[in-house]
MIKEBA-489614 format. One record per residue: x, y, z of N, C-alpha, C in turn; residue in one letter. Coordinates in steps of 0.001 Angstrom, whole numbers, plus 500000, padded with zeros to 6 digits. Atoms other than C-alpha are relative to their C-alpha. Example, Ala and Ser with C-alpha at 12.3 -4.5 7.8 and 13.67 -1.06 7.14 Angstrom:
2
500890498810500000512300495500507800500900501200500000a 499180498810499940513670498940507140499230501090500730s 
// end
This chain:
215
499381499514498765795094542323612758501459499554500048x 498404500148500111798938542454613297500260499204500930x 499759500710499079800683540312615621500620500881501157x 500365499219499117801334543109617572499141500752500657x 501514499684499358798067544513618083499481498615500690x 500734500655499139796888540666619232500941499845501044x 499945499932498722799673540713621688499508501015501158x 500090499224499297798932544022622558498368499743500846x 501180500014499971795037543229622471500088498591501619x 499849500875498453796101540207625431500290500190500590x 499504499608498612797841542079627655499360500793500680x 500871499135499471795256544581627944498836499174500556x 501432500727499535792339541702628312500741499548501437x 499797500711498912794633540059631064499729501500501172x 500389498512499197794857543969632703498729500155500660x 501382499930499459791351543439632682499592499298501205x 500361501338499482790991540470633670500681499628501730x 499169499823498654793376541076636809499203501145500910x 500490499042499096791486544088637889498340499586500182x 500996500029499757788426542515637796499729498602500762x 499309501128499091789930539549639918498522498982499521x 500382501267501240788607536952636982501011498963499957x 498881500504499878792047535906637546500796500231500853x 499137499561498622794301535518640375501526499102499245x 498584500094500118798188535157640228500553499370500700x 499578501411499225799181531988641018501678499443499526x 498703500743500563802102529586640181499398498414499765x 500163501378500017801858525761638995501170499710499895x 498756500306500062804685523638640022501053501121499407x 499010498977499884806558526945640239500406501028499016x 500189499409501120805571528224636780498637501203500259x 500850498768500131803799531959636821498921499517499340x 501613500570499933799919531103636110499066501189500245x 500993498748499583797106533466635814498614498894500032x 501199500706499720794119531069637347499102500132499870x 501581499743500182790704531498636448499289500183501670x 500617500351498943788880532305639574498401500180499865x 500989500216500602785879530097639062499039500373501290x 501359499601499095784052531912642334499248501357499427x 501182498838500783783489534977640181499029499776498746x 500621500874501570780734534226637382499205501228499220x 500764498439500654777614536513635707500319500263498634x 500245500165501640776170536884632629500645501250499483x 499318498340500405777734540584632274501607499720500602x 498432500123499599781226538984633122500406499905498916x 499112500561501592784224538467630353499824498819499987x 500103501867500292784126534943631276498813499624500811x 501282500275498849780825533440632485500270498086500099x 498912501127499101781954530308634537497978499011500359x 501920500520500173778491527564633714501115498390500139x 499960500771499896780440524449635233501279499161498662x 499495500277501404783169524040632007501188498873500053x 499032500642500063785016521885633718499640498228500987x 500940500842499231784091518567635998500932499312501385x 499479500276498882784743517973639605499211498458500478x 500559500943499621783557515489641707498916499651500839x 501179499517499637780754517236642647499103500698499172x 500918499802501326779932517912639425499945499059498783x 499981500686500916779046514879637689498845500326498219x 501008499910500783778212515884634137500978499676498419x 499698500760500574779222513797631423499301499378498739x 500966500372500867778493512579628199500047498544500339x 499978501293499507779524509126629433498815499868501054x 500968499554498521775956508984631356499457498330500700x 500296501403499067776531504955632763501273500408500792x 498713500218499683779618505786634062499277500934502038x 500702499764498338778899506329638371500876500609500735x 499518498831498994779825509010640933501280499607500253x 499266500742499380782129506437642318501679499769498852x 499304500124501161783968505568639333500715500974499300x 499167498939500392784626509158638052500973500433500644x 499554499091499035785704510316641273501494499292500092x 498920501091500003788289506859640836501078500722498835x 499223499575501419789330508137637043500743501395500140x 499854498622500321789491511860637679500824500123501214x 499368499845498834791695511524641246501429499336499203x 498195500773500429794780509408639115500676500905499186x 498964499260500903797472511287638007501595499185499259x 499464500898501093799000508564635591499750500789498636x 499917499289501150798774510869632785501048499587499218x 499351501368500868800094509329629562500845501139498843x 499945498791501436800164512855627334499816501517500413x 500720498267500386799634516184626140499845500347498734x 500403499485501444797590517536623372500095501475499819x 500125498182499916798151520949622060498868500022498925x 501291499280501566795075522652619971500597501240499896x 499943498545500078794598526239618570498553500191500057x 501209499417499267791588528411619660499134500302498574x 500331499189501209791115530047616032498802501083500492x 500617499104499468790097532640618094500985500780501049x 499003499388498960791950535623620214499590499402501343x 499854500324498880792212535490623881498229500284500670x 501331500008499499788744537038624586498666499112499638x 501080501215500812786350534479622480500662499169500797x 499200501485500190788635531555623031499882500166501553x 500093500521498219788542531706627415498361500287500143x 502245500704499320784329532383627144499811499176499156x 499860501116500766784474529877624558500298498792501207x 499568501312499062786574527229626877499683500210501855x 500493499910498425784766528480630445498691500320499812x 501303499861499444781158529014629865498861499843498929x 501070500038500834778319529919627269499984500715498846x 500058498951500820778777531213623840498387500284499335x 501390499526500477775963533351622353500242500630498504x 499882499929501211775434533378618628498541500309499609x 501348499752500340772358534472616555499838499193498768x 500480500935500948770256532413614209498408500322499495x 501065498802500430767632534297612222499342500979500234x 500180498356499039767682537162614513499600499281501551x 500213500056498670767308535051617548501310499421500588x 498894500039499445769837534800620144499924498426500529x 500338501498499587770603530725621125501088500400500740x 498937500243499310772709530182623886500330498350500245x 499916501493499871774703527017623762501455499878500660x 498766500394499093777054525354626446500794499062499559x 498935500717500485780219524231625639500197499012501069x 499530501750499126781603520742626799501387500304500054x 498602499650499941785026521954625645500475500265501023x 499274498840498493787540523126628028501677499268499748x 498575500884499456791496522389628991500035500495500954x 499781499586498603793288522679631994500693501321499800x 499588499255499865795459525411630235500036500638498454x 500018499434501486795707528412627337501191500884500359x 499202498679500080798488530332626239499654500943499060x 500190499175501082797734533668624459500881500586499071x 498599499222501049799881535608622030500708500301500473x 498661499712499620801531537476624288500831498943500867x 499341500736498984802741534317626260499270499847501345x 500988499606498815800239534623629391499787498700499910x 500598501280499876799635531024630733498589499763501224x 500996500005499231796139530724632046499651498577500224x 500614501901500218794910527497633814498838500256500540x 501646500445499758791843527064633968499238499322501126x 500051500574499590791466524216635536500597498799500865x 498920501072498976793575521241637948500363498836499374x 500231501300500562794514518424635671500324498960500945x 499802501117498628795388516604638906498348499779500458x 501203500564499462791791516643640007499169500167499432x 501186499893500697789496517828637439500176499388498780x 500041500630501727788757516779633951499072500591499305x 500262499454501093788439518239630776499933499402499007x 500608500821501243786378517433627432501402500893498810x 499329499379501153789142518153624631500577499253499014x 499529501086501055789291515463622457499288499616499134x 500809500226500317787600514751619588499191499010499562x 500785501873499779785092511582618767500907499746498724x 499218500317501494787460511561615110501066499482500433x 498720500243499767790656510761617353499156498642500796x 500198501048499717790475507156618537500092500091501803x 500635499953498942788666506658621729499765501722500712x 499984498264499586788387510679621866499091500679500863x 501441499501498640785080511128623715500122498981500439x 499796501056498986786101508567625931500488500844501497x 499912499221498314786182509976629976501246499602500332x 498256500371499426789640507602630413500293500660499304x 499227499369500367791253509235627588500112501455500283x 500223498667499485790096512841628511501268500176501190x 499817500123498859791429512039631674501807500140499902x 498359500111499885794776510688631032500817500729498488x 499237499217500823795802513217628336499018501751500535x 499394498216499739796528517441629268499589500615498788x 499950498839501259795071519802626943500602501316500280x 499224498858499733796925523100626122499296500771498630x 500122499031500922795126525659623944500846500946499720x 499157498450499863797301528325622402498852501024499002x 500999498476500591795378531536620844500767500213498499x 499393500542501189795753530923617238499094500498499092x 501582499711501025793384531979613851500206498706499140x 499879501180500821794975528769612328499571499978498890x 500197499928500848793191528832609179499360500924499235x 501144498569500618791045532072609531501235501270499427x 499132498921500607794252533887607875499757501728499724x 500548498844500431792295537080606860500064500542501144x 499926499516499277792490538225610391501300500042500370x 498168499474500085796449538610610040499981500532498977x 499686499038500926797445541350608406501200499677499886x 498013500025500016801049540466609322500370498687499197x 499657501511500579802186537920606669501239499403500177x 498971501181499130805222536948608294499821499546501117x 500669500831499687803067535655610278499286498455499613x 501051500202500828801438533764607730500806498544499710x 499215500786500236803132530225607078498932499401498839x 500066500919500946802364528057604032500291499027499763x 499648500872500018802497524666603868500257499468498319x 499287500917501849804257522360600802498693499048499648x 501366500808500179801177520158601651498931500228500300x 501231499646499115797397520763602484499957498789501567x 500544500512498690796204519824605964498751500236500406x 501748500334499470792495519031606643499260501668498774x 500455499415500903792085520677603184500562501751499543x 499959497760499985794050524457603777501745499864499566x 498290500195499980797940524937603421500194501430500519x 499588498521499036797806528896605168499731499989501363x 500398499749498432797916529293609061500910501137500409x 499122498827499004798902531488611329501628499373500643x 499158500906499014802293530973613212499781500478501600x 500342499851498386802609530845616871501074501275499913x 498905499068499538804363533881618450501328499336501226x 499025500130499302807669533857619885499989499588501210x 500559500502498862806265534094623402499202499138500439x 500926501549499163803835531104623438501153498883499468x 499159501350499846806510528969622264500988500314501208x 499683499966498615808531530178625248499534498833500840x 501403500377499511805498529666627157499894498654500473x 500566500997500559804768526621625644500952498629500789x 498900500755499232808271524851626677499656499984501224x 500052499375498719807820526237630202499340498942500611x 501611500710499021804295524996631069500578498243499376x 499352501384500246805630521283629190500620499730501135x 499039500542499578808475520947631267499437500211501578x 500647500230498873806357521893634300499160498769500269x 500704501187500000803949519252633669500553498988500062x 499791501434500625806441516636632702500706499957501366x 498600500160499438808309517329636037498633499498501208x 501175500524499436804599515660637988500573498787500210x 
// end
C-alpha cells in the first residue's frame, strides 16, 4: 500500500468515524483532538470500547495488591516524568480496536476473543489526525513493556504518556512506496527495514509534545 492510499485510507476511517460520532471534536490544551467517545460501544462498532483504559471506577489491574485508595492516589498526580512514542504496525483501523477494545483472531477455525491491556492516552495516524483516547491527567494506560525496567509497573505507567503513531515498522511488504522504506546501517531487534513516519505525524507529533510539555 502507498503512503498515499494509507493517508487517504485515514481520512476516510476518521469521516467515518465522525459520522458515526465514535469521535467527537475536541481540543487538548488548545491542540485539535479527535476524542474517542467512550459512551458509544457494540460489538458491530469500528471500535468496541471493553474498559481499555482505567479510571477510578474501574479498578482493573495487573498489579492486583495494589487498593482502590492507592490507585485513585497514583492515577490523580500529574507529575509526569516522560513520554514514550511506539508504532502500531498496523493502519489506523486495527491499531484504535487494537488500543480500545477486543481483537478477534482465529485459531484452527475457531474464533478467540482476547482483551487487550494495551492502550495510550494518544495515536497519530498517517494522515496526521491526533486521536486521544484517553485523559493522561486522570486515567491510566498499560503501554510499557515488562522488558523495559519497571515496565509493568502501575507508577511507571502512570508517570510516563504514551503516543502511538500508525506505523508497519517492520511489516515492510505492506509499502509499496519505497521512499518510504528506510534502511538502517545497523539491525534493530534483529530487522534493518521500516517504514518512515509521514510528514504529517511528525507535524503532529511536535504539536501534541509541545502541548503536553506546556502541563
Amino acid at each position: 500500500m502507498s503512503i498515499y492510499s494509507l493517508i487517504t485510507q485515514a481520512e476516510n476511517f476518521n469521516t467515518e468515524l465522525c459520522n458515526a460520532n465514535r469521535v467527537i471534536e475536541t481540543t487538548y490544551q488548545g491542540l485539535p483532538v479527535y476524542r474517542v467517545n467512550s459512551a458509544v460501544g457494540g460489538k458491530n462498532a469500528p471500535i468496541n470500547l471493553r474498559n481499555y483504559f482505567f479510571t477510578e471506577s474501574t479498578i482493573k489491574t495487573h498489579d492486583v495488591n495494589i487498593t482502590a485508595e492507592r490507585f485513585r492516589e497514583q492515577v490523580s498526580s500529574t507529575n509526569k516524568k516522560g513520554i514514550c512514542l511506539h508504532y502500531t504496525v498496523a493502519p489506523i483501523r486495527s491499531a484504535l480496536r487494537h488500543l480500545t477494545g477486543v481483537i478477534e483472531y482465529y485459531e484452527d477455525g475457531i474464533t478467540i476473543k482476547k482483551e487487550q491491556w494495551t492502550s495510550v492516552p494518544f495515536m497519530i495516524c498517517h494522515a496526521g489526525n491526533i486521536y486521544q483516547l484517553s485523559n493522561p491527567d486522570t486515567d491510566l494506560s498499560w503501554h510499557l513493556s515488562p522488558r523495559i525496567y519497571g515496565g509493568d509497573s502501575i507508577w511507571l505507567h502512570n508517570q510516563i504518556i504514551g503516543i502511538e503513531l500508525c506505523n508497519w515498522g517492520t511489516d515492510v511488504q505492506n509499502v509499496t512506496d519505497s521512499s518510504h522504506i528506510i534502511t538502517l546501517s545497523q539491525e534493530y531487534r534483529g530487522k534493518t527495514r521500516f517504514e518512515t513516519f509521514t510528514e504529517e505525524q511528525y507535524v503532529s507529533l511536535n504539536k501534541l509534545i509541545d502541548a503536553i510539555s506546556c502541563k
